[in-house]
MARTOR-608389 format. One record per atom (N, C-alpha, C): atom name; residue number from 1; z, y negated, x negated. Coordinates in pm, 1 decimal. Example, Ala and Ser with C-alpha at 12.3 -4.5 7.8 and 13.67 -1.06 7.14 Angstrom:
<nodes>
(node N,1,(780.0,569.0,-1319.0))
(node CA,1,(780.0,450.0,-1230.0))
(node C,1,(780.0,330.0,-1320.0))
(node N,2,(708.0,225.0,-1285.0))
(node CA,2,(714.0,106.0,-1367.0))
(node C,2,(787.0,-3.0,-1290.0))
</nodes>
This chain:
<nodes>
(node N,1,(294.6,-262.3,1618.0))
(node CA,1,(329.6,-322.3,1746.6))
(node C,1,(459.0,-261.0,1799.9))
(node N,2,(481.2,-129.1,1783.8))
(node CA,2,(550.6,-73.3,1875.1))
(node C,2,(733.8,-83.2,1770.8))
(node N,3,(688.0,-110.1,1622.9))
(node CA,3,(851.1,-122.2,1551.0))
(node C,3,(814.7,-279.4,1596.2))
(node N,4,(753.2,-383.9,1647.0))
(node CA,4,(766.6,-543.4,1631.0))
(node C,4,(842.7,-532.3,1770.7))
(node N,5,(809.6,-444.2,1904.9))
(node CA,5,(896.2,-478.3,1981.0))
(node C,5,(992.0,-518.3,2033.3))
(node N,6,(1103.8,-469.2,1983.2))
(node CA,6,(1240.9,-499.6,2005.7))
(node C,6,(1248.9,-609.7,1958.2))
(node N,7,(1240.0,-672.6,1820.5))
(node CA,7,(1221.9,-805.1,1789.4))
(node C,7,(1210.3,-903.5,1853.9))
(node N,8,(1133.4,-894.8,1943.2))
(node CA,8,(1069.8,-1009.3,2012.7))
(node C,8,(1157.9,-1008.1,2185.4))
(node N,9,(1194.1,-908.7,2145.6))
(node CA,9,(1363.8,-894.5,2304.7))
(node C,9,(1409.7,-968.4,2303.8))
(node N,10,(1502.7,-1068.3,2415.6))
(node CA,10,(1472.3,-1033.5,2510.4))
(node C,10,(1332.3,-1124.6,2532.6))
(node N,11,(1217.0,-1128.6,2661.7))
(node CA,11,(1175.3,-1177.3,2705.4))
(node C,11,(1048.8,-1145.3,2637.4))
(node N,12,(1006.8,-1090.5,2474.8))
(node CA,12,(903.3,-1138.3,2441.3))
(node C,12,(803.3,-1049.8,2446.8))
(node N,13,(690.7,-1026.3,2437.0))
(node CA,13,(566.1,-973.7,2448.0))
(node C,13,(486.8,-944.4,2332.0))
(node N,14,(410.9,-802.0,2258.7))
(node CA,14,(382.3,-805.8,2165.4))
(node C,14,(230.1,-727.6,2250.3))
(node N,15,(133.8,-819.3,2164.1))
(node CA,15,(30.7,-763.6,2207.4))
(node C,15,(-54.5,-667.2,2074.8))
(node N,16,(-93.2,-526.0,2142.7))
(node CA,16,(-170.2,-437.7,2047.8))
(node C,16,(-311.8,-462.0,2099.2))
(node N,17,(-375.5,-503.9,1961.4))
(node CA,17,(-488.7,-507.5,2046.1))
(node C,17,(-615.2,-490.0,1915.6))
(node N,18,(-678.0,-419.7,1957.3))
(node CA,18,(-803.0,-344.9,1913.9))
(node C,18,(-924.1,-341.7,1916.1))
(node N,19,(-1039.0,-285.5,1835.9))
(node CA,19,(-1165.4,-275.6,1929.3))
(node C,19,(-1230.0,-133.9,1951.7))
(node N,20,(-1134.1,-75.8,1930.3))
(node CA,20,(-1128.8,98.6,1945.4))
(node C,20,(-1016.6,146.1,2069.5))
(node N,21,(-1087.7,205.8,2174.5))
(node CA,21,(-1027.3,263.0,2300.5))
(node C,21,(-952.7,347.8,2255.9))
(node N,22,(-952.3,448.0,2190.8))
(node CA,22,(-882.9,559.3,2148.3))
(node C,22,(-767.9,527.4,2067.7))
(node N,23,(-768.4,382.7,1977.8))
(node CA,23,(-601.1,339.0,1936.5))
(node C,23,(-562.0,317.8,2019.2))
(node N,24,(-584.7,226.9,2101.6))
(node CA,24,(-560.4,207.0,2235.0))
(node C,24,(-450.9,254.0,2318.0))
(node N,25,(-536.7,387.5,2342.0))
(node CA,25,(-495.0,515.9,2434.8))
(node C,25,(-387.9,602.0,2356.2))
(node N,26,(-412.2,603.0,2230.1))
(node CA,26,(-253.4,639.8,2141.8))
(node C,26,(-180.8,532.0,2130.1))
(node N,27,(-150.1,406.0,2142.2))
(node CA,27,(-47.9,316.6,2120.6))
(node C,27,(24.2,337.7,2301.7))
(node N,28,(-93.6,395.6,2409.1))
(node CA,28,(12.4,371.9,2541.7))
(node C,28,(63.1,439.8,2543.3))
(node N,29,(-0.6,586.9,2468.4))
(node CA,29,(87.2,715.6,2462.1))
(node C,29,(229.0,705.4,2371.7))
(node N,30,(257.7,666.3,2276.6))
(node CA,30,(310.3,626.8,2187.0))
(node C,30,(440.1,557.3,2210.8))
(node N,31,(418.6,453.8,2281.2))
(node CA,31,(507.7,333.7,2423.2))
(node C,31,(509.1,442.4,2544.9))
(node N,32,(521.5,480.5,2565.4))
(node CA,32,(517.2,578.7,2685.8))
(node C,32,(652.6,629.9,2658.6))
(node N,33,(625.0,736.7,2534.4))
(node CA,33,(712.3,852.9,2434.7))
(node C,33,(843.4,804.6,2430.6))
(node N,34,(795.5,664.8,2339.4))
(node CA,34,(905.2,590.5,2267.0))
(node C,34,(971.0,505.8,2429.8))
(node N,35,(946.0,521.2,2532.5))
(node CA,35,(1024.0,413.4,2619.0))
(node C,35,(1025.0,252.9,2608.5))
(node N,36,(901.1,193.7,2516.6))
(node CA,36,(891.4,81.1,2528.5))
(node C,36,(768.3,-10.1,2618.2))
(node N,37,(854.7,-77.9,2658.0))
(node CA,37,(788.1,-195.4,2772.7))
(node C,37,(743.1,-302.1,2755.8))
(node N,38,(696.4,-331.2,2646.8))
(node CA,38,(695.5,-467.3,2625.2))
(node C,38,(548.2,-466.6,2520.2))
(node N,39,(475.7,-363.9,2485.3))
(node CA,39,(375.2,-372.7,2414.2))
(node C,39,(282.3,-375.1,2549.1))
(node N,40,(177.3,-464.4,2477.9))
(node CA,40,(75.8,-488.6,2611.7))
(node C,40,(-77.5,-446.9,2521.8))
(node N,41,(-101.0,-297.2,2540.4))
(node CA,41,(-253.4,-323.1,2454.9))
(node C,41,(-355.9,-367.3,2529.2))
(node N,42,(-436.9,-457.6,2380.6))
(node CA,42,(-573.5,-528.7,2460.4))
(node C,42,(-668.8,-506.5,2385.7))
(node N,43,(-778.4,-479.2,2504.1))
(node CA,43,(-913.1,-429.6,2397.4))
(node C,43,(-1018.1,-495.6,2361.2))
(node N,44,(-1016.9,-570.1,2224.3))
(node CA,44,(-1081.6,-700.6,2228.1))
(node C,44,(-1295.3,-622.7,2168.5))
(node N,45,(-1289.5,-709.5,2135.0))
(node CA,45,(-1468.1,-684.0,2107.0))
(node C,45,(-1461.9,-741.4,1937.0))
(node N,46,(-1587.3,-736.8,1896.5))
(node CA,46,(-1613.5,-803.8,1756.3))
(node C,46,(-1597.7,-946.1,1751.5))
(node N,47,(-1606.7,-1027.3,1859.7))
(node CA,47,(-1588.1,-1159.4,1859.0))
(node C,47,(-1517.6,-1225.5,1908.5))
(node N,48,(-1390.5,-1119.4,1971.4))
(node CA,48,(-1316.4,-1167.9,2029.4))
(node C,48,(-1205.3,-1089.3,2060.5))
(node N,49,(-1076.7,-1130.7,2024.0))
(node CA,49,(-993.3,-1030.5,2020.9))
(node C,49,(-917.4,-1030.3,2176.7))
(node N,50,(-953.7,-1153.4,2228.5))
(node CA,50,(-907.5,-1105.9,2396.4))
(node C,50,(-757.2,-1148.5,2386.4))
(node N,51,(-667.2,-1194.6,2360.6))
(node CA,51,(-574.2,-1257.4,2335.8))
(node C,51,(-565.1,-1378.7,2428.7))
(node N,52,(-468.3,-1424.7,2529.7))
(node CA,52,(-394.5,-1484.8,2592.3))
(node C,52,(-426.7,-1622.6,2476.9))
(node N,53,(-499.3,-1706.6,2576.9))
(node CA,53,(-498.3,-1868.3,2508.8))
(node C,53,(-366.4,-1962.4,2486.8))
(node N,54,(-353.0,-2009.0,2365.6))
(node CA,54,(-262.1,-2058.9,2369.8))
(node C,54,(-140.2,-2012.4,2373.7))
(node N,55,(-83.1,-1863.2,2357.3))
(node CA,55,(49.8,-1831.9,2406.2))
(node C,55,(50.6,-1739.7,2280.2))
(node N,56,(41.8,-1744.7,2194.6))
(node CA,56,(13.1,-1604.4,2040.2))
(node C,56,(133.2,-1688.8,2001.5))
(node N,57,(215.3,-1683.4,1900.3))
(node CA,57,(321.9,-1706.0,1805.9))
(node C,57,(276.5,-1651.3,1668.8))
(node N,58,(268.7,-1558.9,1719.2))
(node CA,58,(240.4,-1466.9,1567.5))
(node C,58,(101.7,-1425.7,1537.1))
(node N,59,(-21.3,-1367.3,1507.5))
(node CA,59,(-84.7,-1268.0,1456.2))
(node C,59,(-81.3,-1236.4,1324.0))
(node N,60,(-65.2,-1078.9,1368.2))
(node CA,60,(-21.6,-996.6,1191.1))
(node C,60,(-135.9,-936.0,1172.5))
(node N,61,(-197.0,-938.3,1074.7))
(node CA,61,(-323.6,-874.2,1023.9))
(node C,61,(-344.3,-824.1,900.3))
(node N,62,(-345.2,-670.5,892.9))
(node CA,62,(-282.9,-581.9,767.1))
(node C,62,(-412.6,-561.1,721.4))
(node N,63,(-483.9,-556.3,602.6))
(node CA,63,(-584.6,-465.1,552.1))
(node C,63,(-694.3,-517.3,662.6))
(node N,64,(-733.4,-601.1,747.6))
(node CA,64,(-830.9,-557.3,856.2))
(node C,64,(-917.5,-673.5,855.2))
(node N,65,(-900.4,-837.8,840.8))
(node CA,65,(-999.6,-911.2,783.2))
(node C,65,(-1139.2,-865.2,728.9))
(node N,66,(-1130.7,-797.1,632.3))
(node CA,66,(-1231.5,-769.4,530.4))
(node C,66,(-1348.9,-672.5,633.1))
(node N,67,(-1306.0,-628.4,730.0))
(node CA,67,(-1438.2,-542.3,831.5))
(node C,67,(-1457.6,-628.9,916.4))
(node N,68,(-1439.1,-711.9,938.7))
(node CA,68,(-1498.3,-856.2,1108.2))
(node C,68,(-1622.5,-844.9,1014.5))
(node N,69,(-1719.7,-825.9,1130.0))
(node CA,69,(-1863.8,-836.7,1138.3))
(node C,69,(-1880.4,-966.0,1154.2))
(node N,70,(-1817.5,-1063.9,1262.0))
(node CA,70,(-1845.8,-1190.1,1284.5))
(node C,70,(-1700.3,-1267.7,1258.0))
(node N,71,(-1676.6,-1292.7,1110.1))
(node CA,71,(-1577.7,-1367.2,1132.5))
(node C,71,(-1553.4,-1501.7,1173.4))
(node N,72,(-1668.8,-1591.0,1219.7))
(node CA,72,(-1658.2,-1682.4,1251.6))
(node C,72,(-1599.1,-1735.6,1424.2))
(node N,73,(-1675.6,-1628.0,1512.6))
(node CA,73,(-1657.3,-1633.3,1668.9))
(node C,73,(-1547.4,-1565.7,1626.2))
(node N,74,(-1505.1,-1482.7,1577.6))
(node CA,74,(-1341.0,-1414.0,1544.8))
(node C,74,(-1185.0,-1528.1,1561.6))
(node N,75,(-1218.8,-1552.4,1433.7))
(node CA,75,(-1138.5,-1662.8,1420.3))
(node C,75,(-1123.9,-1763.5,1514.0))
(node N,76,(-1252.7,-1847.9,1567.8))
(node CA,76,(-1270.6,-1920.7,1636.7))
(node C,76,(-1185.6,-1882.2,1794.9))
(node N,77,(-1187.8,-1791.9,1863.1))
(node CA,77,(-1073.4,-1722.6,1899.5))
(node C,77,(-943.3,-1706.3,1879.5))
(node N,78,(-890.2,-1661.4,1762.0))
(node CA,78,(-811.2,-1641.6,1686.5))
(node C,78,(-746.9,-1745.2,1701.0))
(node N,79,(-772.9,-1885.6,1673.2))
(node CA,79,(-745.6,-2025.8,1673.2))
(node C,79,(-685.5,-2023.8,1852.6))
(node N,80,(-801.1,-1998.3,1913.1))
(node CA,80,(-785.5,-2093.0,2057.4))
(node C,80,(-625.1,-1970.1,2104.5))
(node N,81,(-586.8,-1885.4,2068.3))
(node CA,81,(-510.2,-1755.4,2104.2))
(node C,81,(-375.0,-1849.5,2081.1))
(node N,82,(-363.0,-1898.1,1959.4))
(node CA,82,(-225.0,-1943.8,1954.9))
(node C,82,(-148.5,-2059.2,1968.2))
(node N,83,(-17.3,-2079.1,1984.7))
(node CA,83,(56.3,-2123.2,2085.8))
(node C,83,(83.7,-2282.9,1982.8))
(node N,84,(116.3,-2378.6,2017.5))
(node CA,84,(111.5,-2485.7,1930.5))
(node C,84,(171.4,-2491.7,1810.2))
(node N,85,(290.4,-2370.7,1786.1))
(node CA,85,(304.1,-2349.0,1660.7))
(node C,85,(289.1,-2241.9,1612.1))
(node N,86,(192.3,-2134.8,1653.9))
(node CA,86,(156.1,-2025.2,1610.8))
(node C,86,(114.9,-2002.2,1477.2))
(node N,87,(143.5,-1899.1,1435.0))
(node CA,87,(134.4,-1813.7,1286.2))
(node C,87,(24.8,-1728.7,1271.9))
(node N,88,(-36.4,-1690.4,1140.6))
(node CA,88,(-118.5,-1608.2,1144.1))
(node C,88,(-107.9,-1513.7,967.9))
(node N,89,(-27.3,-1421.2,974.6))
(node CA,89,(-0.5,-1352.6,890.9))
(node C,89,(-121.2,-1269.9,832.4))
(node N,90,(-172.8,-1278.5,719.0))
(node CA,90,(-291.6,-1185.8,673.4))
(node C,90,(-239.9,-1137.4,563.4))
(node N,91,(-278.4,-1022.7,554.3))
(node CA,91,(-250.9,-923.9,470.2))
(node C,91,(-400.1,-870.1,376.2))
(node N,92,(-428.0,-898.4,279.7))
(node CA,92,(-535.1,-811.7,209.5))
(node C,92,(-554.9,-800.9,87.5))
(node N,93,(-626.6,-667.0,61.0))
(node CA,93,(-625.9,-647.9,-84.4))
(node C,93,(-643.2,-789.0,-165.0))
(node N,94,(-610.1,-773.2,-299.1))
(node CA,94,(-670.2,-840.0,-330.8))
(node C,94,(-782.2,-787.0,-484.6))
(node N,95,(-880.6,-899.7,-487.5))
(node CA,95,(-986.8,-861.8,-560.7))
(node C,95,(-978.4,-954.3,-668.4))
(node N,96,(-884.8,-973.1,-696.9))
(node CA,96,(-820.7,-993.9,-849.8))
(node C,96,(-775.1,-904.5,-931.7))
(node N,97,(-717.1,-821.5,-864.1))
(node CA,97,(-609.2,-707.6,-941.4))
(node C,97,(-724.6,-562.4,-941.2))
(node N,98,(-814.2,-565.3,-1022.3))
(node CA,98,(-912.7,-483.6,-1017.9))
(node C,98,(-799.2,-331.2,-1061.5))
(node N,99,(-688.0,-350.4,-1128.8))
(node CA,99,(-638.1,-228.1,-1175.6))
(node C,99,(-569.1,-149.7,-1104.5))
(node N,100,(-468.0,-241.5,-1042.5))
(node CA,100,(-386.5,-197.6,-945.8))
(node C,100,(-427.5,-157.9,-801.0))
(node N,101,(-546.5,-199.7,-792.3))
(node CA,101,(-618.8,-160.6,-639.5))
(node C,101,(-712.1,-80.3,-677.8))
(node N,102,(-734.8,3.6,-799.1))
(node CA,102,(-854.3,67.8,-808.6))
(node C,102,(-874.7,228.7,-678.6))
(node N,103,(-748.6,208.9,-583.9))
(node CA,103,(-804.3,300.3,-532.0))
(node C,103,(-886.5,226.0,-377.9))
(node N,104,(-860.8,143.6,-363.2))
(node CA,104,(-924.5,26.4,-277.3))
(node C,104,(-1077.9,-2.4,-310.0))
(node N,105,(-1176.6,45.0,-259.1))
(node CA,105,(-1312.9,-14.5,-226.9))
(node C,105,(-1359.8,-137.2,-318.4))
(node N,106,(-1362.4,-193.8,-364.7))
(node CA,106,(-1419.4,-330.0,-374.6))
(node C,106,(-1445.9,-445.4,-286.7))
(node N,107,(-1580.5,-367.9,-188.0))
(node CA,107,(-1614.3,-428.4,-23.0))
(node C,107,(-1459.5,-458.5,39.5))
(node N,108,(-1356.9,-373.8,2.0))
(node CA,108,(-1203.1,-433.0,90.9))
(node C,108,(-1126.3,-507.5,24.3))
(node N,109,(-1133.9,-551.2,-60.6))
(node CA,109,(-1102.7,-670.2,-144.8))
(node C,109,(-1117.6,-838.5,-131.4))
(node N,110,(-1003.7,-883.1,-117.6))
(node CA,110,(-1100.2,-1032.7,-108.4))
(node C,110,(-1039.7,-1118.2,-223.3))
(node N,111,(-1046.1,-1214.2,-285.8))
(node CA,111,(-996.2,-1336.2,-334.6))
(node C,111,(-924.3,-1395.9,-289.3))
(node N,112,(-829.5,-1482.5,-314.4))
(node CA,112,(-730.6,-1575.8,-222.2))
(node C,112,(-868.8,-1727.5,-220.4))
(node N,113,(-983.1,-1719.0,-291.9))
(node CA,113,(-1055.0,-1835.3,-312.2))
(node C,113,(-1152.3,-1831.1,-143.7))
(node N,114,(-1204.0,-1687.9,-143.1))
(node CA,114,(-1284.0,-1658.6,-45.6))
(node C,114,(-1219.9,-1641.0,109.9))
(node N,115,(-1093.2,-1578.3,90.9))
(node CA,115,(-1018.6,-1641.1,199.6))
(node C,115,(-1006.3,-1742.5,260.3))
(node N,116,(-932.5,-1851.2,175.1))
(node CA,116,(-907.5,-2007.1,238.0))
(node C,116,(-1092.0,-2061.0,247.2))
(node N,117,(-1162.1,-2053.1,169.8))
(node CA,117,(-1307.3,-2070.1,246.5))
(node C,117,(-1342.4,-2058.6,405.1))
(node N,118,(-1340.5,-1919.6,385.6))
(node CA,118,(-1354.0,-1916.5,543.3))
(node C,118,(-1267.3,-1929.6,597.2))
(node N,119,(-1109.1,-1923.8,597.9))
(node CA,119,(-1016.4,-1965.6,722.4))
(node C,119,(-1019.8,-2132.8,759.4))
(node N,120,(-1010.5,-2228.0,600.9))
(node CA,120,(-990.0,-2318.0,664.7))
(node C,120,(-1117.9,-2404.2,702.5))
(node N,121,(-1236.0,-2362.4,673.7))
(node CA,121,(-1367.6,-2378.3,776.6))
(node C,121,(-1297.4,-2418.1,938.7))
(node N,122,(-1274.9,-2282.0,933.1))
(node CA,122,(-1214.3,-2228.2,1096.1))
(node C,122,(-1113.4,-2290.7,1153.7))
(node N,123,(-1098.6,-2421.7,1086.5))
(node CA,123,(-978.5,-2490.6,1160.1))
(node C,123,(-792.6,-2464.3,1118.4))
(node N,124,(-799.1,-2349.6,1034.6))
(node CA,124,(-647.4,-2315.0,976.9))
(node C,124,(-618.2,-2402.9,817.8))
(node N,125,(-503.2,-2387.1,809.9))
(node CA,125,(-443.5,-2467.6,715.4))
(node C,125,(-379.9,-2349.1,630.2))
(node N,126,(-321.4,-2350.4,510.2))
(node CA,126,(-285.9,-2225.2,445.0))
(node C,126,(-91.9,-2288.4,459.4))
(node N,127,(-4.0,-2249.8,484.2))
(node CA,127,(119.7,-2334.1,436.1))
(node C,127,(208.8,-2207.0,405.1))
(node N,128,(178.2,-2066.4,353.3))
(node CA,128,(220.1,-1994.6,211.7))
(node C,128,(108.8,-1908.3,192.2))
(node N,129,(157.3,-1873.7,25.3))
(node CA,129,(96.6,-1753.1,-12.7))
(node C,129,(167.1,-1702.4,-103.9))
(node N,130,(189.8,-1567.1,-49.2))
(node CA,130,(274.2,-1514.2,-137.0))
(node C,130,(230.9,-1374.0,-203.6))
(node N,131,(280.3,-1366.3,-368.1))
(node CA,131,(191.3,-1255.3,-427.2))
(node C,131,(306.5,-1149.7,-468.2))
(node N,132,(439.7,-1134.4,-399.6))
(node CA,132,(492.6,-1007.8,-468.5))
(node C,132,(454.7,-918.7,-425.9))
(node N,133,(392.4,-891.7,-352.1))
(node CA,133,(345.2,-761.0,-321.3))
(node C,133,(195.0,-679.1,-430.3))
(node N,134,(214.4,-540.2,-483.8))
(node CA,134,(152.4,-509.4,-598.9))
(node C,134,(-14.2,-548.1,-599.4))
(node N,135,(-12.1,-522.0,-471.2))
(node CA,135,(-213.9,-531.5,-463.3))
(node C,135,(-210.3,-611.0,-341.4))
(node N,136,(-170.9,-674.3,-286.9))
(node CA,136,(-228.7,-759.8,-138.2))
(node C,136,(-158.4,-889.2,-164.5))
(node N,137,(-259.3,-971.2,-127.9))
(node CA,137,(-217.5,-1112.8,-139.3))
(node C,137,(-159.3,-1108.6,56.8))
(node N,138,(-63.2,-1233.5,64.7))
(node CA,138,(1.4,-1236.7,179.6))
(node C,138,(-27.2,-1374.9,254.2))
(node N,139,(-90.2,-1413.7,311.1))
(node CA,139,(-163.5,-1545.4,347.8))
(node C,139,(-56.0,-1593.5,498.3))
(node N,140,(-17.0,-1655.1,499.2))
(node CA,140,(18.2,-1748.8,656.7))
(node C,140,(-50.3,-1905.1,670.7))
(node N,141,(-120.4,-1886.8,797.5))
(node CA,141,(-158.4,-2047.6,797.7))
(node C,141,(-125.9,-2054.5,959.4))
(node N,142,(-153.7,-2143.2,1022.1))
(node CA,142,(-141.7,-2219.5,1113.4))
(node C,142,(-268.2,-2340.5,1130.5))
(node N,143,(-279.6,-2345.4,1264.8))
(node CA,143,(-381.3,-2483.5,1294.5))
(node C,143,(-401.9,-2576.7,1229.0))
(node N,144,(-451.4,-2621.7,1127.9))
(node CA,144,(-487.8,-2718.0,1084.8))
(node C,144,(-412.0,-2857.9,1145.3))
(node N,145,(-342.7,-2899.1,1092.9))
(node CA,145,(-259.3,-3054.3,1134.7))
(node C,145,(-346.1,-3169.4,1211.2))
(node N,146,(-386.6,-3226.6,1224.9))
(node CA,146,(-453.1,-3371.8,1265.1))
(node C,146,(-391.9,-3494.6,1130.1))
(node N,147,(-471.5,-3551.8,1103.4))
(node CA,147,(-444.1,-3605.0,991.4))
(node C,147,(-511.5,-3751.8,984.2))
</nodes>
């Protein structure tokens, strides 16, 4: 959040947002240190990340998919959060490359098959995927079109 800031200057807003108080409380400390104004942390729950309806552009999501307890009310959220052409960047192992991720869990692993399952359930559309990266597949989708 706090290197996406400036990026999004002038005018824009990057929201940190969590379901742990204590990242939290180090990301204000952190923005405090560093002199930036423009990170807004929010402290969402398991089913809800608490995110501003309709006004998201972006969500970046590194490694963190694979622990939602409820990914369905998640997402379902997730969806209503962004802005009519909002993005949703996912980042996760992947559980293809059993060699190259062998220091990665298994349980944190997903498929690019089991992914688009449940995202585009959820109303998202996939429009890239990209695999240069050694062990994480790189997912962007967006709202599902009307068709």
């Amino acid at each position: 959040a706090r290197k996406m800031a400036a990026h999004v200057l002038p005018g824009g807003t990057v929201y940190g947002e969590d379901i742990q108080p204590e990242m939290l409380e180090l990301l204000k400390q952190l923005c405090v240190k560093e002199k930036i104004e423009n990170v807004v942390p929010i402290l969402g729950e398991e089913t809800d990340p608490k995110l501003p309806a309709g006004k998201v552009d972006w969500i970046i999501m590194a490694d963190v998919y694979h622990e939602f307890q409820s990914p369905k009310p998640m997402l379902a959220k997730m969806l209503e959060s962004l802005s009519p052409t909002g993005k949703v960047c996912l980042l996760e192992y992947r559980a293809e490359e059993f060699r190259q991720a062998s220091h990665i869990k298994p349980e944190h692993r997903m498929s690019v098959k089991q992914v688009l399952a449940e995202w585009n359930a959820a109303g998202f559309e996939l429009i890239d995927l990209q695999q240069f990266l050694p062990v994480q597949h790189l997912f962007v989708f967006q709202r599902r079109l009307a068709r």
